[in-house]
C-alpha positions as CSV (number, residue, x, y, z in Angstrom):
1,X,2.3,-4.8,-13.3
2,X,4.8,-4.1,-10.8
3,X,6.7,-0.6,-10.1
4,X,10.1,-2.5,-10.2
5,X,9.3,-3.8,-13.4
6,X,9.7,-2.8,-17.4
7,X,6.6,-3.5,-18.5
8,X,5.9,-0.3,-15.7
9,X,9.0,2.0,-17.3
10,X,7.4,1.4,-20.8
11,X,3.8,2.4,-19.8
12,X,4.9,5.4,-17.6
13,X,7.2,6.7,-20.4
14,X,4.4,6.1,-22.8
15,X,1.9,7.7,-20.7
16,X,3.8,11.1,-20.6
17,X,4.9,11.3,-23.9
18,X,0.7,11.1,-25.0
19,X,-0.2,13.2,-21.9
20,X,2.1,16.0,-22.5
21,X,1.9,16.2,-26.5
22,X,-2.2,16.0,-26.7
23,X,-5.0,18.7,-26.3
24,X,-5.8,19.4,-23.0
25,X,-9.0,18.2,-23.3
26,X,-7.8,14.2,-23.9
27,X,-5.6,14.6,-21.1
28,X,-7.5,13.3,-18.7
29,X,-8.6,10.1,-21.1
30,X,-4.8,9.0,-21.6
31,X,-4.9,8.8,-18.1
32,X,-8.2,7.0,-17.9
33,X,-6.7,4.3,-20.8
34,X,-3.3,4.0,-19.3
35,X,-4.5,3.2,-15.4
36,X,-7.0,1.0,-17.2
37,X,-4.1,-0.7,-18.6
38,X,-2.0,-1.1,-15.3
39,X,-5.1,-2.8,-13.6
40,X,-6.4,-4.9,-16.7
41,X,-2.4,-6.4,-16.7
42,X,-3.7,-8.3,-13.6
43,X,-6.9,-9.3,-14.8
44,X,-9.6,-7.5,-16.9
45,X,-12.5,-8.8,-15.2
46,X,-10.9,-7.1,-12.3
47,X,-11.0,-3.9,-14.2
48,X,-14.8,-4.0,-14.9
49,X,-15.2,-5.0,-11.1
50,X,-13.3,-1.9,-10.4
51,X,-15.3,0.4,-13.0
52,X,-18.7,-1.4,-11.9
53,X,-17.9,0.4,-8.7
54,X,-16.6,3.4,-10.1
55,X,-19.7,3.7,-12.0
56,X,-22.4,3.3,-8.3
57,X,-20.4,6.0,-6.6
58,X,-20.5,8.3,-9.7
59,X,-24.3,7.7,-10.3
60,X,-24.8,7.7,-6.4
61,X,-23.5,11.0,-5.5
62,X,-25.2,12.4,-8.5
63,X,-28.4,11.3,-7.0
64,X,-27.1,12.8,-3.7
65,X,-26.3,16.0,-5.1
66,X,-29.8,16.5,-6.9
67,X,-32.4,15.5,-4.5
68,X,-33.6,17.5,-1.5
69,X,-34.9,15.0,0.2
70,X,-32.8,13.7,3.4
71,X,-33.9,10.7,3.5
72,X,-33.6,10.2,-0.1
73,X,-29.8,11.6,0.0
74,X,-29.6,8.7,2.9
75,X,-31.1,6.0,0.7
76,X,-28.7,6.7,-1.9
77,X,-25.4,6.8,0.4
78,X,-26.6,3.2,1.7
79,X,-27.1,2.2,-1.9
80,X,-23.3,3.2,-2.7
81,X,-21.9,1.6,0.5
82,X,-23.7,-1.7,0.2
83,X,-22.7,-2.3,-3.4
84,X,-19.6,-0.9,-3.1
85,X,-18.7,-3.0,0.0
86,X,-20.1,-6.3,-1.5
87,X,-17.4,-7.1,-3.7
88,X,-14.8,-6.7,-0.8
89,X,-16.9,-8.7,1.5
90,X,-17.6,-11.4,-1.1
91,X,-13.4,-11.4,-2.3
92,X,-11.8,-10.8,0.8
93,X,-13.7,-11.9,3.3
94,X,-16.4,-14.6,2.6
95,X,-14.2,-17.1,3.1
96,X,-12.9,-15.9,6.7
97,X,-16.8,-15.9,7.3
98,X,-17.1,-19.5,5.9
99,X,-14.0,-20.8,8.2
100,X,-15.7,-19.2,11.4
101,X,-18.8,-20.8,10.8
102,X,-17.3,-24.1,10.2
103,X,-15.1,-23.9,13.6
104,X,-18.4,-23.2,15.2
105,X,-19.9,-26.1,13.7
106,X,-17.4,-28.0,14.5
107,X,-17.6,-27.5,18.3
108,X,-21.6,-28.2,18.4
109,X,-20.5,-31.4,16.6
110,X,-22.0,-30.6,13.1
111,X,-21.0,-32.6,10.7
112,X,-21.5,-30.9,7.5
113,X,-18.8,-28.1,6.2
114,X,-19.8,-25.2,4.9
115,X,-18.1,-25.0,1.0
116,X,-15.4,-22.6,0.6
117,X,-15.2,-19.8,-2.3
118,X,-13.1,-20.5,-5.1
119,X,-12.2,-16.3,-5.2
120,X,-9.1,-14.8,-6.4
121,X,-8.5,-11.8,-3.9
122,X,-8.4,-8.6,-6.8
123,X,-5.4,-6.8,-6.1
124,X,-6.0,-3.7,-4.5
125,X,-9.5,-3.7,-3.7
126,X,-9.3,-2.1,-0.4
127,X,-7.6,0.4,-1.8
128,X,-9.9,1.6,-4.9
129,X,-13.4,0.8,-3.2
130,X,-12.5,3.1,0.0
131,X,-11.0,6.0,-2.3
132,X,-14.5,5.8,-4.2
133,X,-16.5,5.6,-1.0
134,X,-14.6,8.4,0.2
135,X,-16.1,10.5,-2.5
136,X,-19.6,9.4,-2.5
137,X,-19.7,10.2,1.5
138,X,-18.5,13.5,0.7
139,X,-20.7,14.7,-1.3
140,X,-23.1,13.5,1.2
141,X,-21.7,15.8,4.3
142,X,-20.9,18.5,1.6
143,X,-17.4,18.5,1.7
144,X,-16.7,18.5,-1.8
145,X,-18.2,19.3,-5.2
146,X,-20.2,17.0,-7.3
147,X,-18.4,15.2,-10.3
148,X,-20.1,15.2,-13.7
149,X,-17.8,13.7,-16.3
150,X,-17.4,10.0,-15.8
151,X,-14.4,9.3,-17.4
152,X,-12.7,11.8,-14.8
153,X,-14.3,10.2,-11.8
154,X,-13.5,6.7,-13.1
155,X,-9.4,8.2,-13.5
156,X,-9.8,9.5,-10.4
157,X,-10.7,5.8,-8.7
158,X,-8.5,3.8,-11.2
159,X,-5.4,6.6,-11.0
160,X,-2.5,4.1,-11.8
161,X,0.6,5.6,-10.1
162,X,-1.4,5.0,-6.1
163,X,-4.1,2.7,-7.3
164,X,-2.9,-0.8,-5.9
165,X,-1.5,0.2,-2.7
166,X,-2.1,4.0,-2.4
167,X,-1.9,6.6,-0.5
168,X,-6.0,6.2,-0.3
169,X,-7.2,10.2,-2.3
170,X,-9.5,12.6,-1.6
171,X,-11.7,14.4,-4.3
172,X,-10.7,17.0,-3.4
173,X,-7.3,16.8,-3.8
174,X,-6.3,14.2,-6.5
175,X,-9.7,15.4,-8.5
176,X,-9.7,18.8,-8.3
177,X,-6.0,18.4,-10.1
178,X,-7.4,16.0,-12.7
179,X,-9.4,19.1,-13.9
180,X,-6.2,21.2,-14.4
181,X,-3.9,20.9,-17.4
182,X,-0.5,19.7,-16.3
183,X,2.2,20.3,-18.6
184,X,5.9,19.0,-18.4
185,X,8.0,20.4,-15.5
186,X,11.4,19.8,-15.6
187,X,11.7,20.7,-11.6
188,X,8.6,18.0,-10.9
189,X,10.1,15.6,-13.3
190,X,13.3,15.6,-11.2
191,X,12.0,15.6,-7.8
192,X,9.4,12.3,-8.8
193,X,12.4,10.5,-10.7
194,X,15.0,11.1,-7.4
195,X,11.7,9.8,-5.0
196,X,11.6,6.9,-6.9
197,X,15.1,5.9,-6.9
198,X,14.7,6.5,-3.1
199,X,11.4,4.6,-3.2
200,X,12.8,1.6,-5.5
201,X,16.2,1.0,-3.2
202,X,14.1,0.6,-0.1
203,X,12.2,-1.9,-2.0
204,X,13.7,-4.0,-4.1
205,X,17.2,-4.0,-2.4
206,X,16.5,-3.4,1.4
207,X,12.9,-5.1,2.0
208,X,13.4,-7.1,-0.5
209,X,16.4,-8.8,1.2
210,X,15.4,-8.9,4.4
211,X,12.5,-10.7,3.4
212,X,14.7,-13.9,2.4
213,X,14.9,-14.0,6.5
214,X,11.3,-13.0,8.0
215,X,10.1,-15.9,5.7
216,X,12.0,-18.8,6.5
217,X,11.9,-17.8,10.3
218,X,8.2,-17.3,10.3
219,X,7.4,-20.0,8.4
220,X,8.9,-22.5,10.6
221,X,8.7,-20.6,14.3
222,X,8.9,-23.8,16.2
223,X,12.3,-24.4,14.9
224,X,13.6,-21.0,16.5
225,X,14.1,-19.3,19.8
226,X,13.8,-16.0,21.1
227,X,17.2,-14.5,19.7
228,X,16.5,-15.5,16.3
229,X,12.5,-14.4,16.5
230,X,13.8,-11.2,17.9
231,X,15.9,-10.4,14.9
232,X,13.4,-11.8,12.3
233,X,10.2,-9.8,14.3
234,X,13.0,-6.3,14.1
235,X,13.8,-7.5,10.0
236,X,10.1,-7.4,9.6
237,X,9.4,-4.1,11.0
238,X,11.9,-3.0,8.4
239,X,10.9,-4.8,6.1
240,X,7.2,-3.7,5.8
241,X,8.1,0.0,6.5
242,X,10.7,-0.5,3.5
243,X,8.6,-2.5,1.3
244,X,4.9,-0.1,2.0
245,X,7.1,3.4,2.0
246,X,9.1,2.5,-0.8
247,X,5.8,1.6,-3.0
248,X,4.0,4.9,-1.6
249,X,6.9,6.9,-2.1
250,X,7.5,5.6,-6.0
251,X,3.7,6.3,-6.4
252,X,3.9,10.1,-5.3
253,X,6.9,9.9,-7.3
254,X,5.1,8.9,-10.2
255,X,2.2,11.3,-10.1
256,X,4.9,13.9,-9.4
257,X,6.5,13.6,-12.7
258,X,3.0,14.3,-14.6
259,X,3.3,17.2,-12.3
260,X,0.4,15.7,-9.7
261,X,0.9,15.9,-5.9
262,X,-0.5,12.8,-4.1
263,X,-0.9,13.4,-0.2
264,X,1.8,12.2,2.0
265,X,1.6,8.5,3.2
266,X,4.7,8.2,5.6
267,X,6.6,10.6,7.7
268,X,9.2,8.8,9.8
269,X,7.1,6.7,11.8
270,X,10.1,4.7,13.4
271,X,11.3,8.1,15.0
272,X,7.7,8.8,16.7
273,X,7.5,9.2,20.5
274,X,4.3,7.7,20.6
275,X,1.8,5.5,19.2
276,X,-0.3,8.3,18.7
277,X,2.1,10.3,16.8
278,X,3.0,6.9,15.1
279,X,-0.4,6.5,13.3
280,X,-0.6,10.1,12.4
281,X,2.9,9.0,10.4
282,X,2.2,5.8,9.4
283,X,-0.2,5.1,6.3
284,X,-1.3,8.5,6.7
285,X,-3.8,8.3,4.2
286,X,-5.9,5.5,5.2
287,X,-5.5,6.7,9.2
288,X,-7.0,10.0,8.3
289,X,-9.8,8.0,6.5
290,X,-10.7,6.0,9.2
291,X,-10.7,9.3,11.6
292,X,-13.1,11.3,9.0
293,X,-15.4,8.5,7.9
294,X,-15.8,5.9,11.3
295,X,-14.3,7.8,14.0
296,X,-15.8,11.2,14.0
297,X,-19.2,10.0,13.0
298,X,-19.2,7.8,16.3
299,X,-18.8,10.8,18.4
300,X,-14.7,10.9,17.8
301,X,-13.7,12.5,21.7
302,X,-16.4,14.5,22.1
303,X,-18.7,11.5,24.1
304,X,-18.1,9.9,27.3
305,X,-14.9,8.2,28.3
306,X,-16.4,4.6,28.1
307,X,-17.8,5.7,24.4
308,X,-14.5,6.9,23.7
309,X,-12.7,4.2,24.8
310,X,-15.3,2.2,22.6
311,X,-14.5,3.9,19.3
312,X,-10.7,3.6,20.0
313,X,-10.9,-0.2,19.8
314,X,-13.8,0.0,16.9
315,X,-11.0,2.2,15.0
316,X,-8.2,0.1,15.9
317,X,-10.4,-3.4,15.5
318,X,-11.9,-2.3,11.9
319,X,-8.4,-1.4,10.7
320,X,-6.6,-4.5,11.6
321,X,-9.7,-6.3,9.5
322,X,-9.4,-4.2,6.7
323,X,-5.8,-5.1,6.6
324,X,-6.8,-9.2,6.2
325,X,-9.5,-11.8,6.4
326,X,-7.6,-13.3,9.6
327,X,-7.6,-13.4,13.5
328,X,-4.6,-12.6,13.3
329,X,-4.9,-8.8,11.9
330,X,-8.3,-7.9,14.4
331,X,-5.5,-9.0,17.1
332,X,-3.1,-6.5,15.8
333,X,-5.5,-3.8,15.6
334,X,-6.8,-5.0,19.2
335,X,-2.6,-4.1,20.7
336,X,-2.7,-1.5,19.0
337,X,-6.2,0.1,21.0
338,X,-4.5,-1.2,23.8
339,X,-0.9,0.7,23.3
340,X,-3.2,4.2,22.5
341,X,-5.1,4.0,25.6
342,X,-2.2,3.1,28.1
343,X,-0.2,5.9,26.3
344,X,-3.2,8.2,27.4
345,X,-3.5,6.6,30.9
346,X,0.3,7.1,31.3
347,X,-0.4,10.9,30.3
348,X,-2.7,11.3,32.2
349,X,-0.9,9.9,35.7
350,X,2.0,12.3,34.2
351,X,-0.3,15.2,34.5
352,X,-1.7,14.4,37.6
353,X,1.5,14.1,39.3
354,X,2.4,17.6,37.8
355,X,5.3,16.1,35.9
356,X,4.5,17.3,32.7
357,X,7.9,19.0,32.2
358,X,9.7,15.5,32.0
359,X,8.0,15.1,28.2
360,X,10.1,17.9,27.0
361,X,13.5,16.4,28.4
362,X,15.3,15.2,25.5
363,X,16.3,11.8,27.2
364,X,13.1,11.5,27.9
365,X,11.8,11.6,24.2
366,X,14.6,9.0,23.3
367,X,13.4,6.7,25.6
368,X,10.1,6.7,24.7
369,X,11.1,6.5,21.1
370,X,12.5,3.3,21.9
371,X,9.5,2.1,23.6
372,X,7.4,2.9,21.0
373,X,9.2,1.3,18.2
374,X,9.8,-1.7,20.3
375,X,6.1,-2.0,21.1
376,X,4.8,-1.7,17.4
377,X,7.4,-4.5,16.7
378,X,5.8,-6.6,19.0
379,X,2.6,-5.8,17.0
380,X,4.2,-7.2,14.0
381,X,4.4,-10.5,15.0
382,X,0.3,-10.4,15.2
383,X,0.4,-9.2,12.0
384,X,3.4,-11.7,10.5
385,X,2.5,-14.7,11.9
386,X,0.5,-17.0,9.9
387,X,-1.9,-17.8,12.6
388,X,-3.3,-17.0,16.0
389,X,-1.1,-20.1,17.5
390,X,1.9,-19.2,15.6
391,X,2.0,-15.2,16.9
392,X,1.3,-17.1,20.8
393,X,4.4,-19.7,20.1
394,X,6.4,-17.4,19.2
395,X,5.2,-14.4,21.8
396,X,6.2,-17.1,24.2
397,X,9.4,-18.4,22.9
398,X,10.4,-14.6,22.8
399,X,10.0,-13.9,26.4
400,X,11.6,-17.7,27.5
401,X,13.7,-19.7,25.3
402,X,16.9,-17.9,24.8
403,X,19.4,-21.0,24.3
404,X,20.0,-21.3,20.8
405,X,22.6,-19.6,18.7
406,X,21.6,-16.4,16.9
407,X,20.5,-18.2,13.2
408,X,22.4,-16.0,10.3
409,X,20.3,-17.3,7.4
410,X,21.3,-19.3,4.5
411,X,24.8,-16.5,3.4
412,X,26.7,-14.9,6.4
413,X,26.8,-12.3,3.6
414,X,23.5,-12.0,2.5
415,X,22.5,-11.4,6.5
416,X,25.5,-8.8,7.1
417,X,24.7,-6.9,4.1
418,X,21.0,-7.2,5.7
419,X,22.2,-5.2,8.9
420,X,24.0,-2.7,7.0
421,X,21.2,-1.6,4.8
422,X,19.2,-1.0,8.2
423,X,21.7,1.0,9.3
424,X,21.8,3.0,5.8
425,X,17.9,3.4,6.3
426,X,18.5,5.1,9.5
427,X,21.2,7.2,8.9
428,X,19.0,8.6,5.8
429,X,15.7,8.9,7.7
430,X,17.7,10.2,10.7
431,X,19.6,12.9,8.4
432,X,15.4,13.6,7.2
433,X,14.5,14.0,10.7
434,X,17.1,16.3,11.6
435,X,16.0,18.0,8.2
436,X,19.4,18.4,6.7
437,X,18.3,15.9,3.6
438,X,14.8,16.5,2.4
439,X,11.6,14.3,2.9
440,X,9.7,14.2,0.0
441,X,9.5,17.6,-1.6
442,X,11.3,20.1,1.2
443,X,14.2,22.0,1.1
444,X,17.4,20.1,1.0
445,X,20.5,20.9,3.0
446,X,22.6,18.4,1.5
447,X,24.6,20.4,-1.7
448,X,23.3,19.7,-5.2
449,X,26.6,17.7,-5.9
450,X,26.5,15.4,-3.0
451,X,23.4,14.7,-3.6
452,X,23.5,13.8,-7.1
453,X,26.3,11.4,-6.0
454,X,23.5,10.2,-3.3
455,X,21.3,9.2,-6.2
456,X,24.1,7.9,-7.9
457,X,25.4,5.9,-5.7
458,X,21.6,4.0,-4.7
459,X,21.1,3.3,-8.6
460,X,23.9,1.4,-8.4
461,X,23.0,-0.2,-5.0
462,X,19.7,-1.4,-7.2
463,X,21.5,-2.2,-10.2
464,X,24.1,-4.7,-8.2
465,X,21.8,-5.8,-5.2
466,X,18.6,-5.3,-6.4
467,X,16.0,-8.1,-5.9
468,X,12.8,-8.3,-8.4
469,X,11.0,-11.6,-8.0
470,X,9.0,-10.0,-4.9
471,X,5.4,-8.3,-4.6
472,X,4.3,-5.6,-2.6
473,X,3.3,-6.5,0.6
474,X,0.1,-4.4,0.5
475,X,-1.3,-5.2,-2.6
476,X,-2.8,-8.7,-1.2
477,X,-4.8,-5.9,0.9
């Protein structure tokens, strides 16, 4: 069940009309029944997969919570991360194991093939088994209280507006509100319902569209050169930023309308003036979880500088795998490292030089804006490309073959209205940055009657130029 579909309007309108018109104590079950629906849409043996892990963190950090024995407590935390990471391993990444061996084989002459799985990936599994996990390890380090009522964990895990795709929750935010009563807000309704039309038009009309491009470029690189790579690798950096935002933002949106307030996933991340202030923008939620639960228990920056340098690319390398089962992803997270620790080289010679005053220059911040936004693109075509050979052909063709035309897809219109909408994005986001229109929740500038039009104005954008027939990017993650 998709956000930018009816089958999602019906069960959302449904879902507040029983949540705000029952006792407060079956609150929390409409929402246990309704995300139970949203997930079961895809596949109900999905569901049970998801509750089976529901179910080992609940009873894990029980155990946790009751024992006094350390090692015990650690017996039981290594209970809920192996089972809860076997399902992921087994869906998402057996046969990525299964392919590696084979190549491997396949050099030392072996003849016999390892069989590949026959697995559907479940949508979202990432997603629901690290927000679990999340949990389980805090109760573990004390961070948050123990849950006893299962049905409110299990909502908590399975919490259909950020489920598939996120942001990734804490306990002890989206939890901790589970246990309050919410009743309708006019003021919350408004705010979710004007964040999701923001959230829907950067979907379904900009990423959407731009998609129809990235695709048939990437898909074919060899038939393109570099002025035609360029634009599709500068479409996809859109494109995924539109497409991931625009579902975060619709599910913050969501949560906000039942008068929940889901942590911030995005916050400008094109306008950052480095790659470190990038990831503290971009897919805040599962950044931050990678810095509490792997990067800080590996020393974070208080070890040596070669141990340091180590967990940068352990960061960067396990977060380009979570994204897929491919080379192609660790590759991705492998730039990435690479960008973080020039950037703190770079610094470094900056202090050292006693130039430090440069970094406050305005022109100096533009520039670097630029340089960071053109080397995450560059990233993207790591993550794009359908293969290791296909990111190198066309990482080559980019930096030699410039003499073909500019290729303007199948409609001349289609690719000019695909500009424009870019350019929309920006002015928006840049109009946020200067904070004169509001991000999220904060104070607008803009006057109530403008803004309406605003609104207006992109519900027809998605009513005449809408595109449907497209999934979220992130759900295959």
């Amino acid at each position: 069940m998709l956000f930018n579909s009816w089958e999602f309007v019906f069960l959302l309108v449904l879902t507040m009309l029983f949540y705000f018109n029952v006792p407060n104590k079956l609150k929390t079950l409409v929402l246990f029944v309704s995300s139970y629906v949203f997930y079961a849409f895809w596949r109900l043996d999905f569901a049970l997969l998801m509750a089976g892990v529901s179910v080992v963190n609940y009873f894990s950090a029980l155990k946790i919570f009751k024992t006094k024995s350390v090692s015990q407590k650690k017996i039981w935390l290594s209970t809920s991360v192996l089972i809860s990471l076997l399902p992921l391993l087994y869906f998402k990444y057996g046969n990525f194991f299964i392919s590696n061996v084979n190549s491997v084989l396949s050099i030392i002459d072996y003849t016999e093939e390892l069989n590949y799985l026959k697995v559907i990936l479940p949508v979202g599994i990432s997603f629901f088994t690290f927000q679990a996990l999340s949990y389980t390890l805090d109760v573990y380090f004390e961070r948050t209280e123990v849950e006893t009522d299962l049905v409110r964990f299990c909502t908590f895990v399975a919490f259909f507006p950020q489920l598939v795709a996120g942001p990734i929750e804490r306990s002890t935010n989206l939890l901790a509100q589970l246990k309050k009563s919410h009743q309708f807000n006019r003021i919350h309704f408004i705010e979710g319902a004007k964040l999701f039309i923001w959230g829907l038009f950067k979907k379904v009309v900009i990423a959407d569209r731009l998609a129809l491009y990235v695709n048939k470029v990437y898909e074919n690189p060899e038939l393109f050169d570099a002025p035609t790579l360029v634009l599709a690798t500068l479409f996809f950096a859109f494109q995924i930023y539109c497409d991931f935002s625009g579902y975060s933002d619709m599910a913050i949106a969501t949560a906000r309308m039942m008068g929940f307030k889901l942590m911030q996933n995005f916050n400008l991340p094109y306008f950052s003036n480095s790659i470190s202030e990038f990831w503290k923008s971009w897919h805040i939620s599962l950044s931050t979880w990678f810095g509490d639960y792997l990067y800080k228990p590996l020393g974070g920056s208080r070890v040596s500088y070669i141990k340091w340098v180590r967990n940068i690319f352990i960061v960067f390398l396990v977060s380009g795998l979570w994204h897929g089962a491919n080379w192609t992803f660790i590759l991705w997270g492998a730039i990435h490292a690479l960008f973080y620790l020039f950037e703190n080289w770079g610094d470094k010679l900056l202090n050292k030089l006693n130039l430090t005053k440069i970094k406050n220059h305005a022109f100096y911040n533009i520039f670097k804006m630029l340089v960071v936004f053109i080397g995450v693109s560059y990233a993207w075509i790591y993550f794009r490309a359908q293969s290791i050979s296909d990111a190198l052909l066309i990482s080559k063709k980019i930096f030699s073959n410039w003499s073909q035309p500019l290729y303007l897809g199948a409609s001349t219109i289609t690719f000019a209205l695909s500009c424009l909408l870019i350019f929309v994005l920006l002015g928006v986001q840049l109009l946020q940055y200067t904070k004169i229109s509001s991000l999220y929740f904060s104070t607008s500038k803009v006057p109530p009657l403008l803004s309406a039009l605003g609104y207006l104005l992109l519900l027809v954008g998605v009513s005449l130029l809408g595109m449907s027939s497209q999934s979220f990017i992130y759900f295959q993650f």
